[in-house]
PDB file of N, CA, C and O in Angstrom, chain B, residues numbered from 101:
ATOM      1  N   UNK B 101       6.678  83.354  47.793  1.00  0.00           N
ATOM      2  CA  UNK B 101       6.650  82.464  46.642  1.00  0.00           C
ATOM      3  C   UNK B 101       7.936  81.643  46.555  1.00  0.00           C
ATOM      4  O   UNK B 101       7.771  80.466  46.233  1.00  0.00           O
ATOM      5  N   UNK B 102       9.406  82.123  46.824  1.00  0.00           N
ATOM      6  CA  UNK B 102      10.185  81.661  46.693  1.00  0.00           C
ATOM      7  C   UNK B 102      10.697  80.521  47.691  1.00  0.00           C
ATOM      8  O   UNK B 102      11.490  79.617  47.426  1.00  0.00           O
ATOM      9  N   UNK B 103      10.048  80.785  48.906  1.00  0.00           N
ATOM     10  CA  UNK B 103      10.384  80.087  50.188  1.00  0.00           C
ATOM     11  C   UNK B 103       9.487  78.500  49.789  1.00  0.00           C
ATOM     12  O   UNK B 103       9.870  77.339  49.936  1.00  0.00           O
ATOM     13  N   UNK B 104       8.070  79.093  49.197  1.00  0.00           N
ATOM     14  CA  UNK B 104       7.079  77.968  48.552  1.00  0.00           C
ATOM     15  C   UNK B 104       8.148  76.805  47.825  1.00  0.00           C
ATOM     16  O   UNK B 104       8.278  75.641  48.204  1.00  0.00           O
ATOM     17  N   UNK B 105       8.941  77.531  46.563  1.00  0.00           N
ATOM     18  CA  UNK B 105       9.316  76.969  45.823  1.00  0.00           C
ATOM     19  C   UNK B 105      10.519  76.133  46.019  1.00  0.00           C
ATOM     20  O   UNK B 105      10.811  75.176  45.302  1.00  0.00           O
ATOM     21  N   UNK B 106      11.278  76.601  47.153  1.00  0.00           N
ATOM     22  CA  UNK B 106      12.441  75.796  47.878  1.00  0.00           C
ATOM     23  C   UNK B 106      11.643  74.689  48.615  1.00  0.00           C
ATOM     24  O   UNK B 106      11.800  73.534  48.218  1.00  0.00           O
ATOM     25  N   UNK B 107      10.744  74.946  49.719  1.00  0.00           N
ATOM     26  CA  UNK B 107       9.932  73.784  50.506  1.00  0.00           C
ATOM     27  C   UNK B 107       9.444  72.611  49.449  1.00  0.00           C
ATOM     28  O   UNK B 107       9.367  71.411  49.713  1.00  0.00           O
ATOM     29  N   UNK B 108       9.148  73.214  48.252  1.00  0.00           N
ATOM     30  CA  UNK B 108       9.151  71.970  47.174  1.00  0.00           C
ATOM     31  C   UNK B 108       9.882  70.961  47.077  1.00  0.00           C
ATOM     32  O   UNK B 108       9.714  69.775  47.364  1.00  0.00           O
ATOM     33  N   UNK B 109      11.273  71.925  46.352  1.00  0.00           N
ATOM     34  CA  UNK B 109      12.269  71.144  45.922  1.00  0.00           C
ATOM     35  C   UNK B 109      12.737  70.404  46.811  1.00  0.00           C
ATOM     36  O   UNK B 109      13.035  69.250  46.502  1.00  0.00           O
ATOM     37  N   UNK B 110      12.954  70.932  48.337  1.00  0.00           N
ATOM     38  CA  UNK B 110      13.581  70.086  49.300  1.00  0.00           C
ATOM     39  C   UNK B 110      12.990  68.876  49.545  1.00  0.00           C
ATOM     40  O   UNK B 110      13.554  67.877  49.992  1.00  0.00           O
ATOM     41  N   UNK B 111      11.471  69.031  49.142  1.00  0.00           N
ATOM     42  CA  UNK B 111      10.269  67.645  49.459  1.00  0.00           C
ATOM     43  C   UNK B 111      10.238  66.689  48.151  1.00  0.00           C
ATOM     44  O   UNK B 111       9.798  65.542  48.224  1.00  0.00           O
ATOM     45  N   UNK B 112      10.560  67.048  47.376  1.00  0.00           N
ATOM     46  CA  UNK B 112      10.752  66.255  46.029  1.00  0.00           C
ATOM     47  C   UNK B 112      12.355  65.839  46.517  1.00  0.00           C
ATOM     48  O   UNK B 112      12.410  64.618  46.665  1.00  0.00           O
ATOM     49  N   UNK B 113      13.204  66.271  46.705  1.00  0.00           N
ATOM     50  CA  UNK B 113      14.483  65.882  47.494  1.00  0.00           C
ATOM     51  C   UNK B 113      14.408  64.821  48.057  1.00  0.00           C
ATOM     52  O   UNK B 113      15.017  63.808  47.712  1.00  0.00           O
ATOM     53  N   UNK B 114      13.552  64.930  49.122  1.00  0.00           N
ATOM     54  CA  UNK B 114      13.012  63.797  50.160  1.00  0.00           C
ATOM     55  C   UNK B 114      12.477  63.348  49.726  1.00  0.00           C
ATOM     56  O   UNK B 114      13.129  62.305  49.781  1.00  0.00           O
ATOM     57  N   UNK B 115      11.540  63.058  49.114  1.00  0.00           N
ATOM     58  CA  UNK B 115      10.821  62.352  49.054  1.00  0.00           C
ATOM     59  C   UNK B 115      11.267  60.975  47.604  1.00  0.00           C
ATOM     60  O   UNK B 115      10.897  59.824  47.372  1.00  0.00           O
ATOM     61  N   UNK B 116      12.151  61.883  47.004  1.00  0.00           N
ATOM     62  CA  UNK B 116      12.714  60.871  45.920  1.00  0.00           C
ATOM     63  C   UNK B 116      13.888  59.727  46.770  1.00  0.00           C
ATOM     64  O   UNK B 116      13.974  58.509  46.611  1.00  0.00           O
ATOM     65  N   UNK B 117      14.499  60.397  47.458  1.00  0.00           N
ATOM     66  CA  UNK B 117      15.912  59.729  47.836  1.00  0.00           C
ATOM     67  C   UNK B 117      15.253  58.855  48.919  1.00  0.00           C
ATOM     68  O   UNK B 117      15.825  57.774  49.056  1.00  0.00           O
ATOM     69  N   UNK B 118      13.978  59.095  49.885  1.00  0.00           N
ATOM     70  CA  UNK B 118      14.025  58.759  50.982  1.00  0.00           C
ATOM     71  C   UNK B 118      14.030  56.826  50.788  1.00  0.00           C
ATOM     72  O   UNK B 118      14.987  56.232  51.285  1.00  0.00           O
ATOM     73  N   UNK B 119      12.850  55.948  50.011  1.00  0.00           N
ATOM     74  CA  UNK B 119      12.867  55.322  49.839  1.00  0.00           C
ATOM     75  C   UNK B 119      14.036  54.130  49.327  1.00  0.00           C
ATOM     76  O   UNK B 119      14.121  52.956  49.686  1.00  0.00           O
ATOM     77  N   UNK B 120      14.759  54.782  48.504  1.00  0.00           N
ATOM     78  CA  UNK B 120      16.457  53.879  48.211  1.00  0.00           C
ATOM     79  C   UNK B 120      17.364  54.180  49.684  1.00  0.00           C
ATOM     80  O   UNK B 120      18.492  53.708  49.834  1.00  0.00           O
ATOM     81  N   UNK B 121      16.828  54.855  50.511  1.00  0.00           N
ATOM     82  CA  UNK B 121      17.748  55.045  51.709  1.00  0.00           C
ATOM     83  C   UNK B 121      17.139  54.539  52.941  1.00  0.00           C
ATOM     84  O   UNK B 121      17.683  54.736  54.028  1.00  0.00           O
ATOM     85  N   UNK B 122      16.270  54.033  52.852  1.00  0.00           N
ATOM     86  CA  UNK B 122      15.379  52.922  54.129  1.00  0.00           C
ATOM     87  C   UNK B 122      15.884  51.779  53.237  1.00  0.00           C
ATOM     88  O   UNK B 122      16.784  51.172  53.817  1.00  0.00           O
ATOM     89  N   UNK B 123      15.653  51.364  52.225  1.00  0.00           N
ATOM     90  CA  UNK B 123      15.918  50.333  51.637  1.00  0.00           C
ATOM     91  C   UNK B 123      17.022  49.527  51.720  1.00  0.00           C
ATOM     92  O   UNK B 123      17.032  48.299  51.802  1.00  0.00           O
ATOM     93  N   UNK B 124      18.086  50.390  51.689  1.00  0.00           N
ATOM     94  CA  UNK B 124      19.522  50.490  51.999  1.00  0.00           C
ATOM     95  C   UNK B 124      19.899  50.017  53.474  1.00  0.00           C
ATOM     96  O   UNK B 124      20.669  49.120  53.818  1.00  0.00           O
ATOM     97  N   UNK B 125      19.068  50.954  54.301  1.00  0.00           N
ATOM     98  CA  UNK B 125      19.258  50.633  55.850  1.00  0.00           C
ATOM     99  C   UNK B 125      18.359  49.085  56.136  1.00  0.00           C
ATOM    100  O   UNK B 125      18.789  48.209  56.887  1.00  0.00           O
ATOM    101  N   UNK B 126      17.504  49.022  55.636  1.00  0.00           N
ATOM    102  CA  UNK B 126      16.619  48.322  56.422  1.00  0.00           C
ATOM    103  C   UNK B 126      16.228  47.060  55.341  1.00  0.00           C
ATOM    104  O   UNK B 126      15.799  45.972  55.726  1.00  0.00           O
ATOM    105  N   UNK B 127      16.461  47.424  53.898  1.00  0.00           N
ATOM    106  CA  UNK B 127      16.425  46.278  53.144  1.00  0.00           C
ATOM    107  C   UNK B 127      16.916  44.961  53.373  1.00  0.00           C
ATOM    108  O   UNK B 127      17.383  44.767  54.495  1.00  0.00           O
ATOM    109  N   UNK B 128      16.919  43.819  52.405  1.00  0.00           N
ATOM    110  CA  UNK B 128      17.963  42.695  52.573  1.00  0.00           C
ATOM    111  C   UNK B 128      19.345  42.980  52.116  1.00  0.00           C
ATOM    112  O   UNK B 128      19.407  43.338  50.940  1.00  0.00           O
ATOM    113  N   UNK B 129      20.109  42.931  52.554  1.00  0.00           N
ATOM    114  CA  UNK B 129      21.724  42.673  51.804  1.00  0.00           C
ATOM    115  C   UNK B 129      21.428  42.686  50.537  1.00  0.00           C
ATOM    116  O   UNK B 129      21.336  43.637  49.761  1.00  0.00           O
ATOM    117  N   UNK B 130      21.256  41.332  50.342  1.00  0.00           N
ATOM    118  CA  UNK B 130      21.906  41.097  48.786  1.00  0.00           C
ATOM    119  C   UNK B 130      20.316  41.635  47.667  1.00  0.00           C
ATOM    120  O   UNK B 130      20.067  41.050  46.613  1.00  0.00           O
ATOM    121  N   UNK B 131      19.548  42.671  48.144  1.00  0.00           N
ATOM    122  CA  UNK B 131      18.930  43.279  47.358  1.00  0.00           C
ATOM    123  C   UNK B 131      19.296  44.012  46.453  1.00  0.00           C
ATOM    124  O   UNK B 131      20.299  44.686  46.689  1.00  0.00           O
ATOM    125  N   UNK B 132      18.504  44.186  44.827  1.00  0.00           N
ATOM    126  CA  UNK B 132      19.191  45.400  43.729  1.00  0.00           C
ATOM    127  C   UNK B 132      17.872  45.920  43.610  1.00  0.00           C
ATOM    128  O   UNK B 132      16.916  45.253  43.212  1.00  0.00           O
ATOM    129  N   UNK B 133      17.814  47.355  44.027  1.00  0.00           N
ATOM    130  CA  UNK B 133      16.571  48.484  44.187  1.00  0.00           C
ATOM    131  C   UNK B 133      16.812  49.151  43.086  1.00  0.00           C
ATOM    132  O   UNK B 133      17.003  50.358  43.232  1.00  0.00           O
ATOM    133  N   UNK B 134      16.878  48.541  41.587  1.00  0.00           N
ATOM    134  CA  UNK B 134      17.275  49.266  40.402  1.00  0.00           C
ATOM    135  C   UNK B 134      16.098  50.542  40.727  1.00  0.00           C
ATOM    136  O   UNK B 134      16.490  51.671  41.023  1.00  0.00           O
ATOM    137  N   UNK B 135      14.992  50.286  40.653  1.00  0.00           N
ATOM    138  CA  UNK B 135      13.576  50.666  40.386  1.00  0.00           C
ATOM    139  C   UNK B 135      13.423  52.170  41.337  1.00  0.00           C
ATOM    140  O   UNK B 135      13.021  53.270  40.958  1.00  0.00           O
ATOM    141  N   UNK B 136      13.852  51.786  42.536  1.00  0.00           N
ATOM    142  CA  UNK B 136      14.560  52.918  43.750  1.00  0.00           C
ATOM    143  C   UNK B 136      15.199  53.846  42.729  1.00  0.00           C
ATOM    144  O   UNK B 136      14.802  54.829  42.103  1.00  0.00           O
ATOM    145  N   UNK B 137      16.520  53.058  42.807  1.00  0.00           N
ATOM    146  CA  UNK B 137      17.617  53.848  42.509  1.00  0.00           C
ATOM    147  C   UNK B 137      17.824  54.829  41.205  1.00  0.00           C
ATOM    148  O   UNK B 137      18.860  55.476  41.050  1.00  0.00           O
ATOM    149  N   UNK B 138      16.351  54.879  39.977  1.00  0.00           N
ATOM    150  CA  UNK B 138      16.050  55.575  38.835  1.00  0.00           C
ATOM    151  C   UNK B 138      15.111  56.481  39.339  1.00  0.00           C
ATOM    152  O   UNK B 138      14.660  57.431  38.698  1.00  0.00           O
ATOM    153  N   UNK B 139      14.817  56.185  40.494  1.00  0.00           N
ATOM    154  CA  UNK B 139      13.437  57.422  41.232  1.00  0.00           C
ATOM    155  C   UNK B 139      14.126  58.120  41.700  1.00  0.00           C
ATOM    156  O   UNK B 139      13.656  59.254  41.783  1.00  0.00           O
ATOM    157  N   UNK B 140      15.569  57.946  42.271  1.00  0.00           N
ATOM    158  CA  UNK B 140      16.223  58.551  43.710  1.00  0.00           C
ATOM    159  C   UNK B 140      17.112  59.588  42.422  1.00  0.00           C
ATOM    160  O   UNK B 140      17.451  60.747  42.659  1.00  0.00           O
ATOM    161  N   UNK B 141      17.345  58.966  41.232  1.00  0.00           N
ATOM    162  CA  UNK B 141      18.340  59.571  40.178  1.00  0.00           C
ATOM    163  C   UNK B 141      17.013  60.869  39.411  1.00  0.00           C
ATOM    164  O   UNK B 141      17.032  62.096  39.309  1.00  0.00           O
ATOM    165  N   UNK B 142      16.239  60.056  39.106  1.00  0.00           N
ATOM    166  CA  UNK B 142      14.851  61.484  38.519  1.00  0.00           C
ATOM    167  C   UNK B 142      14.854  62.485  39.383  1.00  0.00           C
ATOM    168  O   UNK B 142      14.825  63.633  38.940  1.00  0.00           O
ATOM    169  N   UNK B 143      14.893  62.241  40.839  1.00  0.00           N
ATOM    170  CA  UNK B 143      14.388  63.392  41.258  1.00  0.00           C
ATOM    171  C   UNK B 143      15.200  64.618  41.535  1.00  0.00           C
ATOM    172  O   UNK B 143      14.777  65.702  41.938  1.00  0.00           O
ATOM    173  N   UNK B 144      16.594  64.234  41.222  1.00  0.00           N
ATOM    174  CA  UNK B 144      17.234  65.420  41.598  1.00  0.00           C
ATOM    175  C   UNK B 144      17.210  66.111  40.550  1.00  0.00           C
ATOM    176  O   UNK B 144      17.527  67.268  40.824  1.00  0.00           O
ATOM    177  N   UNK B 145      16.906  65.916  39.079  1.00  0.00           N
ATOM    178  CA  UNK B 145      16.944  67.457  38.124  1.00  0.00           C
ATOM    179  C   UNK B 145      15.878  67.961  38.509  1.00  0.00           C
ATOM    180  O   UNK B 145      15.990  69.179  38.368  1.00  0.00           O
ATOM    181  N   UNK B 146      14.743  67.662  38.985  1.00  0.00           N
ATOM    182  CA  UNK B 146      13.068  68.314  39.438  1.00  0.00           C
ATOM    183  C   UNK B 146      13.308  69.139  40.298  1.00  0.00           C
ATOM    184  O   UNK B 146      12.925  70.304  40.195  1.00  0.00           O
ATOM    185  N   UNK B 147      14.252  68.516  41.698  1.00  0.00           N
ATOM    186  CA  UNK B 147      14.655  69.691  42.502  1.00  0.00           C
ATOM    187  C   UNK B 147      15.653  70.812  42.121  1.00  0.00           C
ATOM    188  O   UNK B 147      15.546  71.993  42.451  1.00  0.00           O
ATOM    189  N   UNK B 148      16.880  70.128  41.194  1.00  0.00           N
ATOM    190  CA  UNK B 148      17.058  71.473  41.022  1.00  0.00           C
ATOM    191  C   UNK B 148      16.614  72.170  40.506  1.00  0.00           C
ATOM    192  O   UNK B 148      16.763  73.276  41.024  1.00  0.00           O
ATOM    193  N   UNK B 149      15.760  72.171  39.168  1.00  0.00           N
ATOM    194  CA  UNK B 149      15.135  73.274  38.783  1.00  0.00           C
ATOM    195  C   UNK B 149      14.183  73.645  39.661  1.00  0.00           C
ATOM    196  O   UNK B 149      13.798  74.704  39.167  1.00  0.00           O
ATOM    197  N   UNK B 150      13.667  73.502  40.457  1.00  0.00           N
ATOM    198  CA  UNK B 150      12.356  73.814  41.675  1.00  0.00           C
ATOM    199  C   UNK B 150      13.352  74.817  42.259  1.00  0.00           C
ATOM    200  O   UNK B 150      13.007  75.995  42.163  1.00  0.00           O
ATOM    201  N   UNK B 151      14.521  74.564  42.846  1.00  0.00           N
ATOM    202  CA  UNK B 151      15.269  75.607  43.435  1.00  0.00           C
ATOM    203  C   UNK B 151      15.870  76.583  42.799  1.00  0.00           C
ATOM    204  O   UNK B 151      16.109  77.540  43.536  1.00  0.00           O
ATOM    205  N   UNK B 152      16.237  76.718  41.603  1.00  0.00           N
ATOM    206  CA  UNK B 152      16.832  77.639  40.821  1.00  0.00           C
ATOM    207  C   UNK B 152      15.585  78.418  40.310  1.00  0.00           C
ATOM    208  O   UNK B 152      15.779  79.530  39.819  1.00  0.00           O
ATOM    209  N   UNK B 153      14.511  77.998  40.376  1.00  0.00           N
ATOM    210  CA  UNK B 153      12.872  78.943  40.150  1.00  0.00           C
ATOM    211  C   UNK B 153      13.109  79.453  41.254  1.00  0.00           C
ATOM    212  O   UNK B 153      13.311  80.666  41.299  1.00  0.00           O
ATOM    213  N   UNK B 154      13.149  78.650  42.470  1.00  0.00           N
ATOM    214  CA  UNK B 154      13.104  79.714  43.899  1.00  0.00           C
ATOM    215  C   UNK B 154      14.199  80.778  43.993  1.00  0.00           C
ATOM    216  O   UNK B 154      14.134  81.699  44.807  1.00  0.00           O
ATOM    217  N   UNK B 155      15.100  80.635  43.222  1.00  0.00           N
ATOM    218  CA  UNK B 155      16.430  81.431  43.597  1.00  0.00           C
ATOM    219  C   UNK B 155      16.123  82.774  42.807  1.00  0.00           C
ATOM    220  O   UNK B 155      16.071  83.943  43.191  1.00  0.00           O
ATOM    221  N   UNK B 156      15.928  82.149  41.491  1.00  0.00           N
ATOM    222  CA  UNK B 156      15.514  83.568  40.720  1.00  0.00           C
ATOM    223  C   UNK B 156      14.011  84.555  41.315  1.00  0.00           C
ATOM    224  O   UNK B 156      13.926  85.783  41.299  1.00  0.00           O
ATOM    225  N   UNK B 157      13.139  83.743  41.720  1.00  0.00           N
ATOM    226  CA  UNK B 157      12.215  84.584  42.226  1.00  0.00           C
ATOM    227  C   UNK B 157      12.811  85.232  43.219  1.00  0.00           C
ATOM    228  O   UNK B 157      12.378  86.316  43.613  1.00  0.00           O
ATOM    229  N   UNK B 158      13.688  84.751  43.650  1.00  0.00           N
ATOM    230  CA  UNK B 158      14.176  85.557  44.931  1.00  0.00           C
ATOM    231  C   UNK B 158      14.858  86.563  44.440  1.00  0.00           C
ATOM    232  O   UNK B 158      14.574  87.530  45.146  1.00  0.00           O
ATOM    233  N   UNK B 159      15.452  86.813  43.788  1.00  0.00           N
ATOM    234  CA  UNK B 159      16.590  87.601  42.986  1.00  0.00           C
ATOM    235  C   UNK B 159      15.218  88.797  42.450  1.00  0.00           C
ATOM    236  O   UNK B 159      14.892  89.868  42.963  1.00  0.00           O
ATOM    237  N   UNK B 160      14.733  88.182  41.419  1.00  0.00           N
ATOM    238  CA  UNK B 160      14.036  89.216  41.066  1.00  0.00           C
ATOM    239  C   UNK B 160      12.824  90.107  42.238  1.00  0.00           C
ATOM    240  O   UNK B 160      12.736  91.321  42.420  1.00  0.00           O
ATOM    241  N   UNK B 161      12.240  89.305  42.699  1.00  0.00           N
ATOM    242  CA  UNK B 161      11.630  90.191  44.137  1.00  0.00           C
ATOM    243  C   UNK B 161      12.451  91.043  44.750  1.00  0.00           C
ATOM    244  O   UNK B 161      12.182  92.244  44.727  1.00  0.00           O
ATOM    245  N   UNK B 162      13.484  90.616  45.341  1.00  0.00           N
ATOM    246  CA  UNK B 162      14.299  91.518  46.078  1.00  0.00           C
ATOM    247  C   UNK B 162      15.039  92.934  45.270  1.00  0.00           C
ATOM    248  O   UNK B 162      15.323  93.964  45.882  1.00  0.00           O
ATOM    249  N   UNK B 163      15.238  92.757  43.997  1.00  0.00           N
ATOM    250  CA  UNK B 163      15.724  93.750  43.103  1.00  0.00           C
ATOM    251  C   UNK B 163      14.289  94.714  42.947  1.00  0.00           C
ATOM    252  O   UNK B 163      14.476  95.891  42.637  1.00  0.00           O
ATOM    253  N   UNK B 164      13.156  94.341  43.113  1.00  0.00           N
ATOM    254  CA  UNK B 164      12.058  95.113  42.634  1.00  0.00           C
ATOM    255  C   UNK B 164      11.849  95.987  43.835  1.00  0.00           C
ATOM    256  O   UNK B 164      11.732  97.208  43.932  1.00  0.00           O
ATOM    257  N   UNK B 165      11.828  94.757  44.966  1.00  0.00           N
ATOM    258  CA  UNK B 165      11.539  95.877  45.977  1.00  0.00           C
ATOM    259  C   UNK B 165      12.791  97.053  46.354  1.00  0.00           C
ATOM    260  O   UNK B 165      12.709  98.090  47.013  1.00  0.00           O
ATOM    261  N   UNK B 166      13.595  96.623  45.870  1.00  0.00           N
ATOM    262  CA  UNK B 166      14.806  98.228  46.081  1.00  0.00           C
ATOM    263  C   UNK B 166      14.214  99.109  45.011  1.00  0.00           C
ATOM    264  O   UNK B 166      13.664 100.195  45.197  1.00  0.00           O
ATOM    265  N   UNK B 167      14.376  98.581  44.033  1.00  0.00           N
ATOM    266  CA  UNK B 167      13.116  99.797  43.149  1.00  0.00           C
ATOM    267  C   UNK B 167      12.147 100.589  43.428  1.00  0.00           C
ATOM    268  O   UNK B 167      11.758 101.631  42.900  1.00  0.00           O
ATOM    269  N   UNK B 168      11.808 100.015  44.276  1.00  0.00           N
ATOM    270  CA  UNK B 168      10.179 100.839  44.533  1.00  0.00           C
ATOM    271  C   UNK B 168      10.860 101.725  45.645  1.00  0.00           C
ATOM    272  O   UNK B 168      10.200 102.568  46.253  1.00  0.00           O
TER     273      UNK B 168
END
């Protein structure tokens, strides 16, 4: 579940930033990718909380299974 929940965040990662960063490379110069650059800024609180879900599931799985 937790590995699930990292492969997320890392793809919401990518997938937010990727577009302002072709744009960047491959855009015109004197382009302003405001529109990019509020997608590329949203997506990083989504991932981190996507990863800090994965972290704690991890935390708590691994504490349970020493329990048992």
């Amino acid at each position: 579940m937790s590995a699930n929940l990292m492969r997320a965040a890392l793809a919401v990662l990518v997938l937010g930033w990727s577009p302002i960063l072709l744009y960047t490379a491959f855009g015109p110069p004197d382009g302003n990718p405001i529109g990019l650059g509020l997608f590329a800024w949203a997506s990083i609180p989504f991932s981190l909380i996507l990863a800090v879900l994965a972290g704690l599931t991890f935390l708590v799985g691994s504490r349970s299974d020493r329990r048992a």
